[in-house]
Biotite code that builds the C-alpha atoms (Angstrom):
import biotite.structure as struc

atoms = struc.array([
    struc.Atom([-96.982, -30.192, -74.962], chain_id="A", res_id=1, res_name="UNK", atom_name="CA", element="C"),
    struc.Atom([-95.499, -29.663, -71.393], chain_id="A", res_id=2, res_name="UNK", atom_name="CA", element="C"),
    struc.Atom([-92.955, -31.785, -69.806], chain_id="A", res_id=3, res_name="UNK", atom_name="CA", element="C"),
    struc.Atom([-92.399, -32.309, -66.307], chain_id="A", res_id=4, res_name="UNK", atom_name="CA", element="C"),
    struc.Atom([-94.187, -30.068, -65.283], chain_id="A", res_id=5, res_name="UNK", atom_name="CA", element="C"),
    struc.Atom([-94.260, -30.481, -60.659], chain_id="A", res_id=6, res_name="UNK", atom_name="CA", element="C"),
    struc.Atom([-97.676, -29.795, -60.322], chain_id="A", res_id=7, res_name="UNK", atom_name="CA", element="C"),
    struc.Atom([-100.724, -29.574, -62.340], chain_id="A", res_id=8, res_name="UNK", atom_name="CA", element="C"),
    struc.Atom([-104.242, -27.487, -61.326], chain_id="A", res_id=9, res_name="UNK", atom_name="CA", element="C"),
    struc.Atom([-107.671, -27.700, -62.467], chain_id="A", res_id=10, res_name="UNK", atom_name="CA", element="C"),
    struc.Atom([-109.742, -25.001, -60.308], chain_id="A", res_id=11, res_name="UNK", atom_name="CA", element="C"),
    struc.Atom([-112.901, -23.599, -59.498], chain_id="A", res_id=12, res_name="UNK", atom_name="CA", element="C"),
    struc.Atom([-113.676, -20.219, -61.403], chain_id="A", res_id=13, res_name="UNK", atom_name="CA", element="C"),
    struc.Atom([-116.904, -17.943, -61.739], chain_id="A", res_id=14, res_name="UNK", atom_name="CA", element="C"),
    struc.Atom([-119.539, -19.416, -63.580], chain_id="A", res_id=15, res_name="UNK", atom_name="CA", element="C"),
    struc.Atom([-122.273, -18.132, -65.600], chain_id="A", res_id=16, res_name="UNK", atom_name="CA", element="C"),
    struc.Atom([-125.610, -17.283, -63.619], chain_id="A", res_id=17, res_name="UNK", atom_name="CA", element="C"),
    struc.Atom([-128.824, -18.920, -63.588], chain_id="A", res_id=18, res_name="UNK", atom_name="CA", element="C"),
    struc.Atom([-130.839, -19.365, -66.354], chain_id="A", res_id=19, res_name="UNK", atom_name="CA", element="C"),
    struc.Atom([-127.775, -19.394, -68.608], chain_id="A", res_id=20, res_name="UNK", atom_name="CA", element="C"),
    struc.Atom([-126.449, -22.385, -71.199], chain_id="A", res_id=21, res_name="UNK", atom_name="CA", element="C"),
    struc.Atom([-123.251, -23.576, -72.380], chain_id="A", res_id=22, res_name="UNK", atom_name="CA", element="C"),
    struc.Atom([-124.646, -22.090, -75.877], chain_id="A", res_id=23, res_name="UNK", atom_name="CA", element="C"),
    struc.Atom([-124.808, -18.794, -73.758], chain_id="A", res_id=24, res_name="UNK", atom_name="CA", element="C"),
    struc.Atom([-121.810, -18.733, -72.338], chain_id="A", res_id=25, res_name="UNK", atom_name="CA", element="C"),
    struc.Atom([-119.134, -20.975, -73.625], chain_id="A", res_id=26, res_name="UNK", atom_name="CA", element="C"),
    struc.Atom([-116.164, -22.087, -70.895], chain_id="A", res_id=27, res_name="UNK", atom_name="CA", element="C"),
    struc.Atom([-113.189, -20.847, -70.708], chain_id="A", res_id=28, res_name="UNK", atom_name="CA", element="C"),
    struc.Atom([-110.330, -23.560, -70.466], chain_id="A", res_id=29, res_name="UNK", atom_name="CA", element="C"),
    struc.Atom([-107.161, -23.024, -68.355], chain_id="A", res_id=30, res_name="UNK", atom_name="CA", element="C"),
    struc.Atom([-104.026, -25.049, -68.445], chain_id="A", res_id=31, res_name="UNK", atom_name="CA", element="C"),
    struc.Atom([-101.384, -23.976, -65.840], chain_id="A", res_id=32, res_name="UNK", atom_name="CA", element="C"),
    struc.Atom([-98.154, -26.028, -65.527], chain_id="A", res_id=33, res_name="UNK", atom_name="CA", element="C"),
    struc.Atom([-96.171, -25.010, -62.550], chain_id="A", res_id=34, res_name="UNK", atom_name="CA", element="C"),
    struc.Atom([-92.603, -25.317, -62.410], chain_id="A", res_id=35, res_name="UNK", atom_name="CA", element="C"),
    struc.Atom([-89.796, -25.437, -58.973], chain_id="A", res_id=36, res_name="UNK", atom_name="CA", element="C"),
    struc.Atom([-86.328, -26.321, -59.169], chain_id="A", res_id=37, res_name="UNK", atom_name="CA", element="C"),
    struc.Atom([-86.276, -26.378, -62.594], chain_id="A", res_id=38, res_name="UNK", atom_name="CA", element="C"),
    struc.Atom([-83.428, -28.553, -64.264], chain_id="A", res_id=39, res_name="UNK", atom_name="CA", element="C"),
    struc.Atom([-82.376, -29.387, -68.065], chain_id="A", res_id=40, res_name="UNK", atom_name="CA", element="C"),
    struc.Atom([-85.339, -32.172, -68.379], chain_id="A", res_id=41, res_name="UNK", atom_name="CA", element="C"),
    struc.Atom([-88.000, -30.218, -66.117], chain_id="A", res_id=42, res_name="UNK", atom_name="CA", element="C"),
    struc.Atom([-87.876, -26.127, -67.220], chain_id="A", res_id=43, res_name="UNK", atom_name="CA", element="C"),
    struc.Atom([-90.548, -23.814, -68.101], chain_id="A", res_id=44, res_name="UNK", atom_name="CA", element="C"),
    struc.Atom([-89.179, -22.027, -70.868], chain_id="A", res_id=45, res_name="UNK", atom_name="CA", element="C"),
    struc.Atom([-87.994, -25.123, -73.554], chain_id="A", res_id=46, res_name="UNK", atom_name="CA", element="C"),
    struc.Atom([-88.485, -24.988, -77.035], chain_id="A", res_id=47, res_name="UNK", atom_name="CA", element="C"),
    struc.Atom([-90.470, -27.936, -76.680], chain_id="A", res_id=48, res_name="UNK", atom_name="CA", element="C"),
    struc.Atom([-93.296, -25.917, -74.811], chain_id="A", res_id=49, res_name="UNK", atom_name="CA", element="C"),
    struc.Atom([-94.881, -24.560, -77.842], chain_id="A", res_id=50, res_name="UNK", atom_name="CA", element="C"),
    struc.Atom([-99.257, -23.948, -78.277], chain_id="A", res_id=51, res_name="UNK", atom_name="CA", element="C"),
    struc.Atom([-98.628, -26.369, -81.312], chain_id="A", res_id=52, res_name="UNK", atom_name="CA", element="C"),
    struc.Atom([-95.944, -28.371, -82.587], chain_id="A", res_id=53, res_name="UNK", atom_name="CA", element="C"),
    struc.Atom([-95.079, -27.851, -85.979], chain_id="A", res_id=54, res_name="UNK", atom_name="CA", element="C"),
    struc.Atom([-95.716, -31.682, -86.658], chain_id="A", res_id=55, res_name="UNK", atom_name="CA", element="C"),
    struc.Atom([-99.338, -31.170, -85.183], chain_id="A", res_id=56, res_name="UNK", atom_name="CA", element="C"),
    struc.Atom([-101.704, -33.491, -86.843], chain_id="A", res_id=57, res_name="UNK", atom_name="CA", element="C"),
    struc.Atom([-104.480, -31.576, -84.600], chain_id="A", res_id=58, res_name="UNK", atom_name="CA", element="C"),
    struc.Atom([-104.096, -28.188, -84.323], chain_id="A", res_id=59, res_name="UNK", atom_name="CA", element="C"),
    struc.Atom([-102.283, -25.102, -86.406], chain_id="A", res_id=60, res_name="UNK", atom_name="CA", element="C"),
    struc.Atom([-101.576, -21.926, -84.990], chain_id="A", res_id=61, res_name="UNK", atom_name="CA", element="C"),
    struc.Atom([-103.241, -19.062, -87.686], chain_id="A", res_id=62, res_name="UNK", atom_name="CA", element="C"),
    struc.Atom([-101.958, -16.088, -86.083], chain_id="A", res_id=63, res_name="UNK", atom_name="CA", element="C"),
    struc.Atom([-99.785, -14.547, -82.983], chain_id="A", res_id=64, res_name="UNK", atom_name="CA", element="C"),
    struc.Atom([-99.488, -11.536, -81.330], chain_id="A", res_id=65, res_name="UNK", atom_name="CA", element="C"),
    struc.Atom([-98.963, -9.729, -78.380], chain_id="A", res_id=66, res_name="UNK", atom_name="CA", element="C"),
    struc.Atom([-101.637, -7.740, -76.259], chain_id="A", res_id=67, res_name="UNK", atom_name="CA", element="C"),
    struc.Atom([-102.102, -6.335, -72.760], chain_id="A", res_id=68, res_name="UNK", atom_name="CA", element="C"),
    struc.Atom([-105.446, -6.636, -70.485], chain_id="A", res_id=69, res_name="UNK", atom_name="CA", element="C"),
    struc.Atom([-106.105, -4.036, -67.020], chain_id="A", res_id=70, res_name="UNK", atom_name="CA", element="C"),
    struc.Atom([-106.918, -7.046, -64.804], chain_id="A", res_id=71, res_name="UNK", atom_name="CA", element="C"),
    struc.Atom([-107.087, -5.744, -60.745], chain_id="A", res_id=72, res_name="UNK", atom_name="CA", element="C"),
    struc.Atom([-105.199, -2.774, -61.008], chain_id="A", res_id=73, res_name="UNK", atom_name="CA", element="C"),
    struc.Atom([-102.176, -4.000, -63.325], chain_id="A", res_id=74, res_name="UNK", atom_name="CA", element="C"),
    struc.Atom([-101.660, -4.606, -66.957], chain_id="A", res_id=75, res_name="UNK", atom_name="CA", element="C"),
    struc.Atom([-101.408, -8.327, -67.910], chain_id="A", res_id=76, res_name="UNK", atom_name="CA", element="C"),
    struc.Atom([-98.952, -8.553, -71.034], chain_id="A", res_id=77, res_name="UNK", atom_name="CA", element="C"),
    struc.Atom([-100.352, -11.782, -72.867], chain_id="A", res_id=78, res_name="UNK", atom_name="CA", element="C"),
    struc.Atom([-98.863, -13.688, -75.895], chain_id="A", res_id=79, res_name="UNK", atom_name="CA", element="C"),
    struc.Atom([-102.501, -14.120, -77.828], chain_id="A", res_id=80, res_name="UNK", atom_name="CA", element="C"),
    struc.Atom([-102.843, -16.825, -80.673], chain_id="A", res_id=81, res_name="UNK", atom_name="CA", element="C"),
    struc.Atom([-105.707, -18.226, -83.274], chain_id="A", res_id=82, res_name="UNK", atom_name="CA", element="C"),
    struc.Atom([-105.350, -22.258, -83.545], chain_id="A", res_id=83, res_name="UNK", atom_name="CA", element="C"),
    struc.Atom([-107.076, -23.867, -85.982], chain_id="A", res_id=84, res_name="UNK", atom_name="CA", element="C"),
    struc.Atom([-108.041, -27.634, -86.318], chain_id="A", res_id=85, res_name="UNK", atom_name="CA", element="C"),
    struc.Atom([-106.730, -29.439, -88.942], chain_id="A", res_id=86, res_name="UNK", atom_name="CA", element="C"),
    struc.Atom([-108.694, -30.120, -92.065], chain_id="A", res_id=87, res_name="UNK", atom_name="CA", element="C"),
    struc.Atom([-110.993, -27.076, -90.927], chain_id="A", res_id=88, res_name="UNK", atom_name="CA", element="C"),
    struc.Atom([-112.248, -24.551, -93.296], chain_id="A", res_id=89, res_name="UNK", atom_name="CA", element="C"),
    struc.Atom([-110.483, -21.566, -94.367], chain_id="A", res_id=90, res_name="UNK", atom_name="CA", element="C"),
    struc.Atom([-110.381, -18.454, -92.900], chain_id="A", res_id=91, res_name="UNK", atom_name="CA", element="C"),
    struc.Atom([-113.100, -16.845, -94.655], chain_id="A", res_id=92, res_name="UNK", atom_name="CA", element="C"),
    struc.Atom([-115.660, -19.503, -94.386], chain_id="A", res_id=93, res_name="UNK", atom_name="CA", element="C"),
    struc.Atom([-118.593, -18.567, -91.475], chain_id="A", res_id=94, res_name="UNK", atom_name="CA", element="C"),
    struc.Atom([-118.479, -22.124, -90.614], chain_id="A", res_id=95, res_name="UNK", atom_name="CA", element="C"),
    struc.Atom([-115.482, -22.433, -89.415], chain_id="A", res_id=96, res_name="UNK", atom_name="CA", element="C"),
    struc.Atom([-115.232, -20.393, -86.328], chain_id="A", res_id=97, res_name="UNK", atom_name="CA", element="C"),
    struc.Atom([-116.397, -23.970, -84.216], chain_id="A", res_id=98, res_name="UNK", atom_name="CA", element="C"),
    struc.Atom([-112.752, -25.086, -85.765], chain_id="A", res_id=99, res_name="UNK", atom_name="CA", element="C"),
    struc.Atom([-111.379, -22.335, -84.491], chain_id="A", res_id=100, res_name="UNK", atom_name="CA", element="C"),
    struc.Atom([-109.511, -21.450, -80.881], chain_id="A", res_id=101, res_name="UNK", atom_name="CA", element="C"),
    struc.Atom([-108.611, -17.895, -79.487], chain_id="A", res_id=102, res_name="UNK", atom_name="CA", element="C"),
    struc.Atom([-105.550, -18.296, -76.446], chain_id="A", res_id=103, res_name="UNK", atom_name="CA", element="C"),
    struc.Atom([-104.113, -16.063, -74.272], chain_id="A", res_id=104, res_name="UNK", atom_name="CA", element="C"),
    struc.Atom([-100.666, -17.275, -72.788], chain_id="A", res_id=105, res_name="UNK", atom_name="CA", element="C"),
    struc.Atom([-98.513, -16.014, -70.314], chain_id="A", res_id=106, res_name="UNK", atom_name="CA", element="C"),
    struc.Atom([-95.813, -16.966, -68.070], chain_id="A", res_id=107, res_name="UNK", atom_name="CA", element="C"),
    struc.Atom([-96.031, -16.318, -64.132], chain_id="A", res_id=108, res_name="UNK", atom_name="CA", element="C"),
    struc.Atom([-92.171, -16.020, -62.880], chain_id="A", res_id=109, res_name="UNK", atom_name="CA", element="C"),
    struc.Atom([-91.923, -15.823, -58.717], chain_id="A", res_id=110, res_name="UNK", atom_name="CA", element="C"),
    struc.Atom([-94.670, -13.637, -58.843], chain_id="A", res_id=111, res_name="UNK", atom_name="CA", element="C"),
    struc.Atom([-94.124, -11.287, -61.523], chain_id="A", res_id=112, res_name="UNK", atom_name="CA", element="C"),
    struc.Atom([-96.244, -12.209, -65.184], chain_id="A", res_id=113, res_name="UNK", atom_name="CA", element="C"),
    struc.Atom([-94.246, -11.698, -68.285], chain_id="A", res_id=114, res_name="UNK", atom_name="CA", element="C"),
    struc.Atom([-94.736, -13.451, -72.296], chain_id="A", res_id=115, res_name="UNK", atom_name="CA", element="C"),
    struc.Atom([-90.824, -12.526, -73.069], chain_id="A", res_id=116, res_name="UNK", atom_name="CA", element="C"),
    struc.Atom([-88.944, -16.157, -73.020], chain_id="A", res_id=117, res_name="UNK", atom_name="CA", element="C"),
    struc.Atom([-85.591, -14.193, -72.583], chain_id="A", res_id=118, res_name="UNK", atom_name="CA", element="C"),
    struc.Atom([-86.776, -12.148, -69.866], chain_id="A", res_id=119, res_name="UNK", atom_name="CA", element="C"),
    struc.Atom([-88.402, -15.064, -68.022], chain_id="A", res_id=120, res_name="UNK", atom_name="CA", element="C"),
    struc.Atom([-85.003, -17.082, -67.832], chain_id="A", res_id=121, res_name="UNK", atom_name="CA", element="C"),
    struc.Atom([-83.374, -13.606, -66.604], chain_id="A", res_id=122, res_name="UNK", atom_name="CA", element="C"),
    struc.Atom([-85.732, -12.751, -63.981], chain_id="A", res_id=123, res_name="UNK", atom_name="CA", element="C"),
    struc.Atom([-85.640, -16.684, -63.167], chain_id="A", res_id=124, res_name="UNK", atom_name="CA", element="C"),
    struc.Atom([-81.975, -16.489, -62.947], chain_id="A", res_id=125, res_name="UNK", atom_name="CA", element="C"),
    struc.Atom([-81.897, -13.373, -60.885], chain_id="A", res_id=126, res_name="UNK", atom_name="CA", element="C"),
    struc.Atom([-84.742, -14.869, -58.428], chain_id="A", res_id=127, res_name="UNK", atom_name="CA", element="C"),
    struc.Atom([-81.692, -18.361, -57.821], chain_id="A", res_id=128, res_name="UNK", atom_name="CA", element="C"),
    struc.Atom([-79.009, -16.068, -57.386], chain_id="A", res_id=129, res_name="UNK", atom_name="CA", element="C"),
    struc.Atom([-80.958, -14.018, -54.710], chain_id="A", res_id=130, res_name="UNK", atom_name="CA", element="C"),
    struc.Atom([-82.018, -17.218, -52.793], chain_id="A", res_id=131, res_name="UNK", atom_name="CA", element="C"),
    struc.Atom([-85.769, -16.962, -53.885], chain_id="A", res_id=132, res_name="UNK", atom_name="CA", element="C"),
    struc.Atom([-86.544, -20.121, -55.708], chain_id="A", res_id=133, res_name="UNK", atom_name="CA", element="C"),
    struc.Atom([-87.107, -20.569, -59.070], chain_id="A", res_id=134, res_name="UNK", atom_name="CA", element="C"),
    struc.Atom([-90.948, -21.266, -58.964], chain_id="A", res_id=135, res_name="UNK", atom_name="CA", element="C"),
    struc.Atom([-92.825, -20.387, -62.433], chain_id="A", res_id=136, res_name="UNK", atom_name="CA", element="C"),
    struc.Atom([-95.901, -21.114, -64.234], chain_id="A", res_id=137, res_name="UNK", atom_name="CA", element="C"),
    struc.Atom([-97.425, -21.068, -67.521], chain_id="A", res_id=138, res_name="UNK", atom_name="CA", element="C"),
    struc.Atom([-100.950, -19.893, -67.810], chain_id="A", res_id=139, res_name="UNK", atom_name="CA", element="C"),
    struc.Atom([-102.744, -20.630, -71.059], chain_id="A", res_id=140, res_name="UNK", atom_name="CA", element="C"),
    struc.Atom([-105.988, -19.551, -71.030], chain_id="A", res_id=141, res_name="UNK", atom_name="CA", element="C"),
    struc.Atom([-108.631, -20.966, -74.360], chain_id="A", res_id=142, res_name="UNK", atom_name="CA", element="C"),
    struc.Atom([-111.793, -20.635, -75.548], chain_id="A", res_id=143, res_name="UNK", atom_name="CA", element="C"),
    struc.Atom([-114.098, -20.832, -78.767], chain_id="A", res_id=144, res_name="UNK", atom_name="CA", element="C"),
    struc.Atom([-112.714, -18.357, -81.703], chain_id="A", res_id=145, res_name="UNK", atom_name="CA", element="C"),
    struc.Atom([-116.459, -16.960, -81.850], chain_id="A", res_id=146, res_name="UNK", atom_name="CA", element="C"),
    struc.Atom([-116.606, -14.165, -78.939], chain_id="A", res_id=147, res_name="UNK", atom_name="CA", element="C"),
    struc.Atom([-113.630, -14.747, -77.598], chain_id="A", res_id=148, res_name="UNK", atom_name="CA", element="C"),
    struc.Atom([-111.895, -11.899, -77.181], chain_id="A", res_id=149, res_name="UNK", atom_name="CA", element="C"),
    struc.Atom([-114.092, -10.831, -74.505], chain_id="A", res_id=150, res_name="UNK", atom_name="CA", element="C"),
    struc.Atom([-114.795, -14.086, -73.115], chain_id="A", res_id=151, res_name="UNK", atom_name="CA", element="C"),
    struc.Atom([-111.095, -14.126, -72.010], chain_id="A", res_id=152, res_name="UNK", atom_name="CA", element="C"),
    struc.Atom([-111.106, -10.807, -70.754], chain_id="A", res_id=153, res_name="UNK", atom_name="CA", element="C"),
    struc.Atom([-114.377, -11.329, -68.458], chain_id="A", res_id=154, res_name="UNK", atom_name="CA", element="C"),
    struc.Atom([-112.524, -14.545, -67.519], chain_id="A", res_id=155, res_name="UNK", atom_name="CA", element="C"),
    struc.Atom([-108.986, -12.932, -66.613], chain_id="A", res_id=156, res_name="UNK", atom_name="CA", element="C"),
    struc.Atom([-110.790, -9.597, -64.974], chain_id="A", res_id=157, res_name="UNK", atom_name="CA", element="C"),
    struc.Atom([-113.167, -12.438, -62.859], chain_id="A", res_id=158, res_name="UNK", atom_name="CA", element="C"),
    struc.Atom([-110.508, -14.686, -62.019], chain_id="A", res_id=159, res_name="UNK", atom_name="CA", element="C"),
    struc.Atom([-107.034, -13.277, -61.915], chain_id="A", res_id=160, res_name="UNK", atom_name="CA", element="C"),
    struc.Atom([-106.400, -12.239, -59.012], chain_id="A", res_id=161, res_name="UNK", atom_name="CA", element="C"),
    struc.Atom([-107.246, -15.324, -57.417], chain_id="A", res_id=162, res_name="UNK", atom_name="CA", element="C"),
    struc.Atom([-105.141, -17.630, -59.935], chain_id="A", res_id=163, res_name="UNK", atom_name="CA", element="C"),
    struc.Atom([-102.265, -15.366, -58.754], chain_id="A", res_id=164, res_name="UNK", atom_name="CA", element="C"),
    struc.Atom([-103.375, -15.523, -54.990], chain_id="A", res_id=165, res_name="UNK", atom_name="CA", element="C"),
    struc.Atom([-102.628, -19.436, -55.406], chain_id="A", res_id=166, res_name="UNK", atom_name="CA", element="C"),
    struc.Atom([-99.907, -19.397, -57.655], chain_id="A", res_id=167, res_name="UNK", atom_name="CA", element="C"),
    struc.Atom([-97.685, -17.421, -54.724], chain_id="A", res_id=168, res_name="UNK", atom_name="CA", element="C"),
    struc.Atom([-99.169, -19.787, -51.903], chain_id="A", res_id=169, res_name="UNK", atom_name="CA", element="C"),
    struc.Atom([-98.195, -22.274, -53.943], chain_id="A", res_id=170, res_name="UNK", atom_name="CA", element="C"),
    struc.Atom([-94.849, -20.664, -53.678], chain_id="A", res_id=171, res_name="UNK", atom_name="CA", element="C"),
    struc.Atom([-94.761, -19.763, -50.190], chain_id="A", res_id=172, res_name="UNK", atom_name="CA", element="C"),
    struc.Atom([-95.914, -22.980, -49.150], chain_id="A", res_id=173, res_name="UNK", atom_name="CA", element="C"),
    struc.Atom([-93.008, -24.472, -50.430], chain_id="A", res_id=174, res_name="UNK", atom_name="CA", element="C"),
    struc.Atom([-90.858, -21.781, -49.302], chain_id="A", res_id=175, res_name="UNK", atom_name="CA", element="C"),
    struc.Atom([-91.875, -22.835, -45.727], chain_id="A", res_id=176, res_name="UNK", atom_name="CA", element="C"),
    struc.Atom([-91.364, -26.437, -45.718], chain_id="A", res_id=177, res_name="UNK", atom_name="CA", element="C"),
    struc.Atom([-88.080, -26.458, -46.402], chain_id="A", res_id=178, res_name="UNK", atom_name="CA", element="C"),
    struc.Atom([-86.347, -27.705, -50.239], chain_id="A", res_id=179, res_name="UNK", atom_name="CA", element="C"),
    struc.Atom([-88.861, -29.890, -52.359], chain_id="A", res_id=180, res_name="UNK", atom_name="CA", element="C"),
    struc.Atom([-87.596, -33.468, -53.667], chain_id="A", res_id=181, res_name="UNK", atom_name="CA", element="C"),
    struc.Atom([-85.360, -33.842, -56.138], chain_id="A", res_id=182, res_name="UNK", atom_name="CA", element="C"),
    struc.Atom([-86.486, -34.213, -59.656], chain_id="A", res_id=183, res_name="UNK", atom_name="CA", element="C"),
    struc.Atom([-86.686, -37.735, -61.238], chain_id="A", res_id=184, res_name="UNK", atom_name="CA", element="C"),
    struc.Atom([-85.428, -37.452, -64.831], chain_id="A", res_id=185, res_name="UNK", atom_name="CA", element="C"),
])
């Protein structure tokens, strides 16, 4: 779904206490592709960086919206999404909700999170122009349909802070070690 991304992340999050199962307290997943000196082939917002391809054989996206969640003393604005996995039931049918994915998406721009593609090339452009880099992430966070709503929130409340803790030392790292190679198309 992402290409050329420069780095990718898998990290270590709260987990559930003792005494608790998987059946308890189903994971959260996190994908995070991180993005610096962006170019035509390697750019965070592309219209082929989509939750599901309309040609998915896998996956169908149900429903999209947009929401907001208080996480350490700001509002988050998300993009939020239902996928659904193809050849699952319909919406109706109880069984289904194992088929069934709730997301929450947004896009981390030099620091500041947005979901607006428009306003996440503007800021990005602004960020060049001022000598600040063009780092950027996308942040999509997933879990089972079935509770999910405030799975993600416990998750984001838990674990914000510290996603966006690395996400600018990510940035200032690079900041302070001079330009980063070239991309390789």
């Amino acid at each position: 779904m992402i290409e050329h991304p420069r780095a990718e992340w898998q990290g270590s999050f709260h987990h559930p206490g003792p005494g608790t199962t998987d059946s308890q307290n189903p994971s959260v997943g996190l994908y995070i592709a991180y993005f610096r000196q962006q170019t035509y082939q390697s750019k965070l917002i592309s219209s082929n960086h989509v939750l599901v391809k309309s040609n998915d054989a896998d996956w169908a996206m149900v429903a999209a919206a947009s929401a907001s969640q208080p996480v350490g003393g700001l509002v988050l604005p998300l993009q939020t999404a239902e996928l659904r996995r193809a050849g699952a039931a319909s919406l109706g049918d109880a069984n289904s909700v194992n088929d069934r994915l709730k997301v929450w998406r947004v896009y981390w721009i030099n620091g500041r999170p947005m979901t607006s593609e428009w306003q996440a090339k503007v800021v990005g452009a602004v960020y060049r122009l001022l000598g600040r880099g063009d780092d950027a992430a996308m942040l999509v966070f997933y879990t089972d349909k079935l509770g999910g709503e405030a799975r993600l929130q416990a998750f984001l409340r838990d674990n914000w802070l510290s996603l966006d803790a690395w996400l600018r030392a990510t940035r200032d790292e690079a900041r302070s070690s001079g330009p980063a190679p070239a991309a390789q198309p």
